[in-house]
N, CA, C and O atoms as a DFTB+ gen file, in Angstrom:
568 C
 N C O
     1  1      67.009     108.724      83.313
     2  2      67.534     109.192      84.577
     3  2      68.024     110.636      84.448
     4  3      68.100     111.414      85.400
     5  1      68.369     110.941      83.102
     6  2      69.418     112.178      83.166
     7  2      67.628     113.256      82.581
     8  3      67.819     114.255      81.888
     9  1      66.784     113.043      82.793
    10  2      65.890     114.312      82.052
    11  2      65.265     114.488      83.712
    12  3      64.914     115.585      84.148
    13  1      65.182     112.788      84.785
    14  2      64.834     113.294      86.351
    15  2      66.014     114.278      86.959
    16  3      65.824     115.315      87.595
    17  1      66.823     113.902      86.731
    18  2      68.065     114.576      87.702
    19  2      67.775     116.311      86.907
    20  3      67.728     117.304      87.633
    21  1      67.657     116.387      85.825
    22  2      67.506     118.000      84.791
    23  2      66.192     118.624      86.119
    24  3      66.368     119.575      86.880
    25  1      64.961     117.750      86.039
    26  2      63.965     118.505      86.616
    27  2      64.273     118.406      87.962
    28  3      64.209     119.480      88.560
    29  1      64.491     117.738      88.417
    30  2      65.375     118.006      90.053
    31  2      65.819     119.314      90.484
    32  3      65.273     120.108      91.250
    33  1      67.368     119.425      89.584
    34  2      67.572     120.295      89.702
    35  2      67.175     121.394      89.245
    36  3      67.885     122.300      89.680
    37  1      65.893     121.971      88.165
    38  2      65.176     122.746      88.356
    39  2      64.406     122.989      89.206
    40  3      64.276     124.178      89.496
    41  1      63.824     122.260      89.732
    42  2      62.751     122.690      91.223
    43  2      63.720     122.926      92.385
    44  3      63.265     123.658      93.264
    45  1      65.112     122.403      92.596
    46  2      65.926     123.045      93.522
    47  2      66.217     124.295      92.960
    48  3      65.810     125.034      93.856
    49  1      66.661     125.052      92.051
    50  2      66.950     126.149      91.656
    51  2      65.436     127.230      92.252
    52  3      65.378     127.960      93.241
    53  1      64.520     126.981      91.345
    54  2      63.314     127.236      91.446
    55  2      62.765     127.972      93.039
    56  3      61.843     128.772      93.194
    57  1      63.671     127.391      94.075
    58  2      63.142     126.786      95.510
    59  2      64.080     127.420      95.797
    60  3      64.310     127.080      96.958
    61  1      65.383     128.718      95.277
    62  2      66.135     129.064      96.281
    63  2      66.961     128.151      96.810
    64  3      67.757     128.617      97.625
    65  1      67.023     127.061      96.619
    66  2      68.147     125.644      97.360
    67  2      69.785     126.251      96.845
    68  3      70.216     126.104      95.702
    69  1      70.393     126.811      97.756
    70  2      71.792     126.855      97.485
    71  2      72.405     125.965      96.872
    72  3      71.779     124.911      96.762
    73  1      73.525     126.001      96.376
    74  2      74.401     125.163      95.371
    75  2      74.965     123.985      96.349
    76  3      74.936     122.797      96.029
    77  1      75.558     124.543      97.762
    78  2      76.154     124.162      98.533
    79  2      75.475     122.895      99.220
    80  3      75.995     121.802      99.443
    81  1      73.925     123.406      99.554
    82  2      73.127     122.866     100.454
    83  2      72.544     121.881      99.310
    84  3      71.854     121.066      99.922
    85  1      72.516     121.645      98.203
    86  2      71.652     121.190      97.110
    87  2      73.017     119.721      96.928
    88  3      72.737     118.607      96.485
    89  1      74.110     120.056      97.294
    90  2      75.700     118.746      96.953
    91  2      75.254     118.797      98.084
    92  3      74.096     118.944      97.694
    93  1      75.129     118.806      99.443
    94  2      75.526     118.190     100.663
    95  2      73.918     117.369     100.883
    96  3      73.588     116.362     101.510
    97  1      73.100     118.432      99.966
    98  2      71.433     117.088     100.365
    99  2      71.919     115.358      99.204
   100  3      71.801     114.188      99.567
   101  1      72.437     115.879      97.849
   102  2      72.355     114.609      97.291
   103  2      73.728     113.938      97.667
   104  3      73.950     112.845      97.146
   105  1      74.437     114.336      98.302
   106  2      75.706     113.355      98.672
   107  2      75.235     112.635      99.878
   108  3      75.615     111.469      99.991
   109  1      74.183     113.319     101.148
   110  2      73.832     112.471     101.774
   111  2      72.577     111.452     101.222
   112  3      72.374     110.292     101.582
   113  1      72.370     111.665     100.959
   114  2      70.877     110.552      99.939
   115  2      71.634     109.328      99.312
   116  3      71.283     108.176      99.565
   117  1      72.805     109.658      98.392
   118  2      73.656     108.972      97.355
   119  2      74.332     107.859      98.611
   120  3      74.138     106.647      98.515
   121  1      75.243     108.547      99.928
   122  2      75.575     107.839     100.346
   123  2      74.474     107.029     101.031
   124  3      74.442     105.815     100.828
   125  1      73.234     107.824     102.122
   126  2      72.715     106.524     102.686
   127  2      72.279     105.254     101.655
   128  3      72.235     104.087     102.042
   129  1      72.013     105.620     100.486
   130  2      71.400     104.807      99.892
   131  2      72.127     103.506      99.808
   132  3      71.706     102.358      99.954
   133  1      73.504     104.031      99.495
   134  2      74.899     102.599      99.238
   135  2      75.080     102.062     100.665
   136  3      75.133     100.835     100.753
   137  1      75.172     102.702     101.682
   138  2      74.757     102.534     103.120
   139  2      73.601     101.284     103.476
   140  3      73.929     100.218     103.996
   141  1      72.526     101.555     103.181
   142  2      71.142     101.051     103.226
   143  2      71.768      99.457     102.410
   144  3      71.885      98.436     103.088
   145  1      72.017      99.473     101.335
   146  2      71.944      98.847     100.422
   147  2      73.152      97.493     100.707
   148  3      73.310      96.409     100.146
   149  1      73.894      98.205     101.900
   150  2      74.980      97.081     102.503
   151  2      74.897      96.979     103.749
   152  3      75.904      96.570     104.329
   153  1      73.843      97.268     104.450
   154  2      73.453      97.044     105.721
   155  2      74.133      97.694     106.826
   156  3      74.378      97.095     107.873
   157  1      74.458      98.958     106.608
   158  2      75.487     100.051     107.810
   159  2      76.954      99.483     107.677
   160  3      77.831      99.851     108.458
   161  1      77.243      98.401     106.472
   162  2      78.824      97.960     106.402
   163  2      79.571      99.050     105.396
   164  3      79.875      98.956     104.207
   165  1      79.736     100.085     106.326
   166  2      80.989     101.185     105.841
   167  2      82.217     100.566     104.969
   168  3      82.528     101.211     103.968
   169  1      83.004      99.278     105.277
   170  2      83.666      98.727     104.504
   171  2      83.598      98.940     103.073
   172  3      84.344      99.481     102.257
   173  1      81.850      98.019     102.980
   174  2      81.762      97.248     101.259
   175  2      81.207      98.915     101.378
   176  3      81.540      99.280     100.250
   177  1      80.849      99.619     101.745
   178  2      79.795     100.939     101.102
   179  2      81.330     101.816     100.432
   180  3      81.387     102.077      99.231
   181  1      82.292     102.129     101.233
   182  2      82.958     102.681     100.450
   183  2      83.616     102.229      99.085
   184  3      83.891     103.004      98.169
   185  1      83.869     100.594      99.081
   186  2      84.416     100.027      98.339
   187  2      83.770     100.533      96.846
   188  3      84.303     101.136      95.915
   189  1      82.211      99.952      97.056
   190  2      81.152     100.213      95.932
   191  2      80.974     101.752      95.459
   192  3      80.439     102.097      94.405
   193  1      81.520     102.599      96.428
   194  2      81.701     103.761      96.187
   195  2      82.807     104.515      95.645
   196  3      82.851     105.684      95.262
   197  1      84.036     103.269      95.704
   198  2      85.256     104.137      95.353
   199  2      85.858     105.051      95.850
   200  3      86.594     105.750      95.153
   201  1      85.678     105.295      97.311
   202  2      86.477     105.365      98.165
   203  2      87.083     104.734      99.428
   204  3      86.556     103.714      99.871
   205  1      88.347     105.363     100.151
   206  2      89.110     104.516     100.946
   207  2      87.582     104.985     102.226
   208  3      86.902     106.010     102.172
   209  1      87.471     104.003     103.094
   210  2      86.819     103.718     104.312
   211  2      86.881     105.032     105.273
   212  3      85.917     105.652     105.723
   213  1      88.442     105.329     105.496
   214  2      88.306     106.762     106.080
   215  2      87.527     107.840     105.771
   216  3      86.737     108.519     106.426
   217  1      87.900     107.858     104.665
   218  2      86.959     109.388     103.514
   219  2      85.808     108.973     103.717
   220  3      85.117     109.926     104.076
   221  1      85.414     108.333     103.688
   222  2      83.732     107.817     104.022
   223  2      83.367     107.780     105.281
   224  3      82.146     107.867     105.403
   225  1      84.136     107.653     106.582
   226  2      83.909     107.792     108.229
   227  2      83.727     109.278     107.904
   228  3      82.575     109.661     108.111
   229  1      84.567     110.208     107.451
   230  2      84.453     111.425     107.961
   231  2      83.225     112.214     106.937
   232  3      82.623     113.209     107.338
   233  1      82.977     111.597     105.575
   234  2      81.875     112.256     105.291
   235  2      80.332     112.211     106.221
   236  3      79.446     112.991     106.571
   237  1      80.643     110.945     106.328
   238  2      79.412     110.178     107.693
   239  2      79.495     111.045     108.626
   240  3      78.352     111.284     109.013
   241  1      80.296     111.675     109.220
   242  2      80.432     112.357     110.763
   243  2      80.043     113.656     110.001
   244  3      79.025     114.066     110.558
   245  1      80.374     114.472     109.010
   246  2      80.534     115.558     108.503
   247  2      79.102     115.636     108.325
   248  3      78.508     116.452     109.030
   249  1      78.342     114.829     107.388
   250  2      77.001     115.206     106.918
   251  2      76.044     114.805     108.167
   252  3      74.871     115.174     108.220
   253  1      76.700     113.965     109.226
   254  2      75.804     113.697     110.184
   255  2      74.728     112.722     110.046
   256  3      73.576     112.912     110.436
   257  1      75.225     111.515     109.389
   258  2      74.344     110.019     109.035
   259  2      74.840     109.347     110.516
   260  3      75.997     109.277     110.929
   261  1      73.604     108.877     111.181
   262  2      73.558     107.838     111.683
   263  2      73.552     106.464     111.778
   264  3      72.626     105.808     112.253
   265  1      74.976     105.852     111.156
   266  2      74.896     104.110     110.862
   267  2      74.066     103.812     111.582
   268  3      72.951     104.112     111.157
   269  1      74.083     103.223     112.752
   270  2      73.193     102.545     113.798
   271  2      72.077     102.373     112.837
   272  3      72.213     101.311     112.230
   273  1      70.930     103.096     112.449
   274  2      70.117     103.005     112.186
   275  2      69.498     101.708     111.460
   276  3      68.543     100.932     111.513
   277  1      71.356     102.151     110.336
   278  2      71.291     100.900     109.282
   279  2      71.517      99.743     109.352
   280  3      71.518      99.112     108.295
   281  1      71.690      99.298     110.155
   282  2      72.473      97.870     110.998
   283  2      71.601      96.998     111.476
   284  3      70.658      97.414     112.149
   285  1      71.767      95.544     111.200
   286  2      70.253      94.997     111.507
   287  2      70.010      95.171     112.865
   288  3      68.833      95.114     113.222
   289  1      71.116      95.429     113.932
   290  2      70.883      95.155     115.074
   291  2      71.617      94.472     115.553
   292  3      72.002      94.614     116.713
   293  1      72.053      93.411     114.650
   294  2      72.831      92.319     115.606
   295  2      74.257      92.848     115.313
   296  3      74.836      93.151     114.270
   297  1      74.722      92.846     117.038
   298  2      76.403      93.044     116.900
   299  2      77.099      91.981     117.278
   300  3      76.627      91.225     118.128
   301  1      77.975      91.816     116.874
   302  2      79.337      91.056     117.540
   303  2      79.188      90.921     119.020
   304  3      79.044      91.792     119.878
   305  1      79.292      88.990     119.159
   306  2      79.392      88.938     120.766
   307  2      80.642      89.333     121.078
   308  3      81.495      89.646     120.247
   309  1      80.806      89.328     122.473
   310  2      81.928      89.953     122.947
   311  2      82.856      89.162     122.984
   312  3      82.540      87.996     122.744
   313  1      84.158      89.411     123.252
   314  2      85.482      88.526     122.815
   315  2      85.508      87.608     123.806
   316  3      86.328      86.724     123.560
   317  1      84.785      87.431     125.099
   318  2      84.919      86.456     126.166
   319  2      83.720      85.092     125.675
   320  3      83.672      83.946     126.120
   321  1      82.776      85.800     124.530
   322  2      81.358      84.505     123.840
   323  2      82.076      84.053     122.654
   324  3      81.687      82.995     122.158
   325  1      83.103      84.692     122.083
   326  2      83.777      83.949     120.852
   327  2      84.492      83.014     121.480
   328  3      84.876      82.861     122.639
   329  1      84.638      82.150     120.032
   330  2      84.753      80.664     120.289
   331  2      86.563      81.011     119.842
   332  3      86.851      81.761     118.910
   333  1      87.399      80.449     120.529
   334  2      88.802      80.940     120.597
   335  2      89.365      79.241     119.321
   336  3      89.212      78.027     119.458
   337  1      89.913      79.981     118.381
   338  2      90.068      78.506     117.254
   339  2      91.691      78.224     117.482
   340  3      92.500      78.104     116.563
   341  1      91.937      78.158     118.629
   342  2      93.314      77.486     118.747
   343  2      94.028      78.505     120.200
   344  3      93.750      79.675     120.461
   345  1      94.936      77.637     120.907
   346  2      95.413      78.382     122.553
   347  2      96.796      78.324     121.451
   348  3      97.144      77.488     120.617
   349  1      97.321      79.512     121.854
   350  2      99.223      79.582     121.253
   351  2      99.607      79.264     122.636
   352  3      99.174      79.618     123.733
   353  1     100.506      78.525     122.266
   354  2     101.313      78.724     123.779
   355  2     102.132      79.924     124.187
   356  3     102.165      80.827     123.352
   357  1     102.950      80.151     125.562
   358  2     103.556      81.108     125.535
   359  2     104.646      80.920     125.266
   360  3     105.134      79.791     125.319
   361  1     105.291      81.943     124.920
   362  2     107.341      81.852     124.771
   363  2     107.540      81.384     126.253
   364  3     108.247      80.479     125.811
   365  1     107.561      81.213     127.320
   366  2     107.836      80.576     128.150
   367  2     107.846      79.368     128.621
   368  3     108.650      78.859     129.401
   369  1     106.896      78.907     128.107
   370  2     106.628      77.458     128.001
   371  2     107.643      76.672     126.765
   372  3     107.823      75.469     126.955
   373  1     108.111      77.107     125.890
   374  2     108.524      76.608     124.638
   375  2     109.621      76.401     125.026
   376  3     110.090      77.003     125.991
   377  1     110.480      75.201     124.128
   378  2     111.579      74.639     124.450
   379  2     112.537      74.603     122.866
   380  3     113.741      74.440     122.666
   381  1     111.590      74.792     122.098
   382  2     111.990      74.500     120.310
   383  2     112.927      75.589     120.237
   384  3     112.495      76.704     120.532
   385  1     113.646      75.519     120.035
   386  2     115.186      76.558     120.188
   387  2     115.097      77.089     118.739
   388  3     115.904      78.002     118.562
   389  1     114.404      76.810     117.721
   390  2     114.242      77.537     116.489
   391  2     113.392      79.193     116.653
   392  3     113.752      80.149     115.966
   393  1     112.330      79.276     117.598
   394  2     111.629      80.113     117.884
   395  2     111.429      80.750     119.021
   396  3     110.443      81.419     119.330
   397  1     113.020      80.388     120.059
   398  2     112.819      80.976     121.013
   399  2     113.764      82.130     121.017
   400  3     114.701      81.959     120.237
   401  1     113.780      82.983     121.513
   402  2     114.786      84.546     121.048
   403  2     116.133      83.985     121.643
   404  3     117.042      84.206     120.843
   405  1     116.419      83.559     122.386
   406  2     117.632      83.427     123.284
   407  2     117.797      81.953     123.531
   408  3     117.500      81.455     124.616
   409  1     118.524      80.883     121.987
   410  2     118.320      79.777     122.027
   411  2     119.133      78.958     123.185
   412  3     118.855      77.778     123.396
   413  1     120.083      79.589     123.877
   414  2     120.964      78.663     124.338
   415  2     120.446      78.780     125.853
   416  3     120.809      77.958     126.694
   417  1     119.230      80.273     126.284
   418  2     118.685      79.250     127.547
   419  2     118.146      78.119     127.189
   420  3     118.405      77.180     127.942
   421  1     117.210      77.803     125.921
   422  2     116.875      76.319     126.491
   423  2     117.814      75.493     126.204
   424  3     117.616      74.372     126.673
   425  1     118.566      75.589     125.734
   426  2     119.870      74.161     125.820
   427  2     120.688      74.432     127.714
   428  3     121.447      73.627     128.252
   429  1     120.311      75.479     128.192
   430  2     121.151      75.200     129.528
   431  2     122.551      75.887     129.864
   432  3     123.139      75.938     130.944
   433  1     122.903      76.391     128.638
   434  2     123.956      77.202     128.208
   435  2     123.366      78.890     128.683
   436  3     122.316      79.311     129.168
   437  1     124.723      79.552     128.223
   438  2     124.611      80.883     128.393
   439  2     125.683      81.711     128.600
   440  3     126.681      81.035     128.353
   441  1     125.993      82.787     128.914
   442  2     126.849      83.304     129.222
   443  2     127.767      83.157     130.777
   444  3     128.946      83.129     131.129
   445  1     126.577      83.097     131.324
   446  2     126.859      82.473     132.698
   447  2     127.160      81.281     133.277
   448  3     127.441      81.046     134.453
   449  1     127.068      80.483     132.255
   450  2     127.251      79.030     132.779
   451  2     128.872      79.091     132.632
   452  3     129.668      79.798     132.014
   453  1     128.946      77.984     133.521
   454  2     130.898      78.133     133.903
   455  2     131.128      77.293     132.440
   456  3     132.071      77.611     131.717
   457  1     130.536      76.596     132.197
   458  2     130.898      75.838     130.669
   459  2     130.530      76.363     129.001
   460  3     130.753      75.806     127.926
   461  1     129.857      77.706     129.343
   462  2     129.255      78.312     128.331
   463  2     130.846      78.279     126.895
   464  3     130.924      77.881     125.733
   465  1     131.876      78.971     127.929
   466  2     132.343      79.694     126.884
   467  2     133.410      78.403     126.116
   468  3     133.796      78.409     124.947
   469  1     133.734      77.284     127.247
   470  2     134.370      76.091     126.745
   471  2     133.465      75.534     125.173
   472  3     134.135      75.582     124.142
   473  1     132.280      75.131     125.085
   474  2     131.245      74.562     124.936
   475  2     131.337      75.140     123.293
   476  3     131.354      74.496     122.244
   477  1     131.394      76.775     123.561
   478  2     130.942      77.419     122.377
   479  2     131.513      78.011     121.712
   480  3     131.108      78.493     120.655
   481  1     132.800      78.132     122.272
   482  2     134.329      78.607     121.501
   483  2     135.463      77.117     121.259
   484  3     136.584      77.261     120.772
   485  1     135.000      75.957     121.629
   486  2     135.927      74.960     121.616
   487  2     136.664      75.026     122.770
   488  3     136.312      75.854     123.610
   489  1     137.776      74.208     123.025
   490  2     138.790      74.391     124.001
   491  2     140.053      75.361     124.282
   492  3     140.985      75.397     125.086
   493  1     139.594      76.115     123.207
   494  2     140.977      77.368     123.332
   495  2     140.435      78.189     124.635
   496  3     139.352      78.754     124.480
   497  1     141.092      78.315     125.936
   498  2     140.689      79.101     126.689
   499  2     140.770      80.854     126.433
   500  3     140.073      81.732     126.942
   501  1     141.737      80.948     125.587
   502  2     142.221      81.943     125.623
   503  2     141.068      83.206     124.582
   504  3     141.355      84.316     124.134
   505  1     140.069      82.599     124.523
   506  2     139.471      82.825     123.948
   507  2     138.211      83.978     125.085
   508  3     137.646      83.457     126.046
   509  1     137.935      85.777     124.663
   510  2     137.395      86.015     125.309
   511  2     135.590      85.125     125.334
   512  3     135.089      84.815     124.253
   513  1     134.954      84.875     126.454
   514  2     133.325      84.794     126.520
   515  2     132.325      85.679     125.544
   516  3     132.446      86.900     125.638
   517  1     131.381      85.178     124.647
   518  2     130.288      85.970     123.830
   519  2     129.409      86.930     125.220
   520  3     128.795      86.461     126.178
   521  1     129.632      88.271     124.883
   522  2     128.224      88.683     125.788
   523  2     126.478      88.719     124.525
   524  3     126.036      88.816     123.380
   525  1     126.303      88.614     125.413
   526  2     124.707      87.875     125.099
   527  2     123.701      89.166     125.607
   528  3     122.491      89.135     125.381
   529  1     124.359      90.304     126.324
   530  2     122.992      91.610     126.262
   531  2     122.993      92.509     125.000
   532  3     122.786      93.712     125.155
   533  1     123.211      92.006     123.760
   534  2     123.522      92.808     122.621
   535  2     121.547      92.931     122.454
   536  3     120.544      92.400     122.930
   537  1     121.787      93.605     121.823
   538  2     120.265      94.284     121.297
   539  2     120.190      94.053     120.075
   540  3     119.545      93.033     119.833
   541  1     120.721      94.761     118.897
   542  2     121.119      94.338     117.829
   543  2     120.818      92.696     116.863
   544  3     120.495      92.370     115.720
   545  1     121.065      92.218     117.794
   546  2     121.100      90.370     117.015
   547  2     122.652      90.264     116.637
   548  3     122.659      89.140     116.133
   549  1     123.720      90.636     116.576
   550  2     125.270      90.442     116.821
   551  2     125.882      90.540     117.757
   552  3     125.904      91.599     118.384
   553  1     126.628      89.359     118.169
   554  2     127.093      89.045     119.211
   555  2     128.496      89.572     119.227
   556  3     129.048      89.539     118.127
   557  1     129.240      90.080     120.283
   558  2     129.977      91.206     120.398
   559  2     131.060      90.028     121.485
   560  3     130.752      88.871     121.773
   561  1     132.126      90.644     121.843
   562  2     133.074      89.977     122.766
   563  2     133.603      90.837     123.586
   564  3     134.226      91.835     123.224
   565  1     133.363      90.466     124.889
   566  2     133.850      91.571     125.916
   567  2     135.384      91.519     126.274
   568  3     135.863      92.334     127.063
């Protein structure tokens, strides 16, 4: 391999081929080839290449390779033909007070309820009400 690459680059020399233009012909060759060789998957091509995915988008745009080409063709159906592998429910619907942000609406409680502050401070009245618009996640006393 190393006496082809010697005469290579003698017939580029030979030929006037700039230094510049002579790295930007075999970097595009080198890459389509790893390209070709993984079917237009930029992913595994950089991987096998040893570089991060970005550095490899922008050499692609830079040297002016056309993936498409390399791609069998078939793309990804669209997100309305995929098959959906499970419905989440919404936080609105949920009642499990472990995973809902603001457990004591679903118990019925709150700040507002006339029994909130009996309920959740014990029977000491004298006790100010929790406000409940904290942002934070610590509950504060007005």
């Amino acid at each position: 391999m190393k006496d082809q690459l010697e005469a290579l680059v003698l017939q580029m020399y030979r030929s006037n081929i700039l230094y510049s233009e002579g790295v930007r012909e075999f970097k595009k060759r080198f890459i389509l080839t790893v390209l070709e060789e993984n079917k237009g998957n930029q992913c595994r091509a950089a991987r096998e290449l040893g570089m991060h995915r970005n550095t490899l988008s922008r050499t692609i745009s830079e040297l002016k390779i056309d993936v498409r080409q390399l791609r069998d063709g078939v793309k990804r159906p669209p997100r309305s033909a995929r098959p959906v592998p499970w419905k989440r429910k919404s936080s609105a619907n949920r009642t499990d007070s472990s995973c809902h942000p603001e457990p004591w609406r679903s118990r019925g409680e709150g700040p507002y309820d006339a029994n909130a502050a009996a309920v959740s401070q014990g029977s000491r009245s004298s006790r100010k009400p929790l406000d409940y618009s904290h942002r934070n996640g610590s509950c504060m006393t007005t």
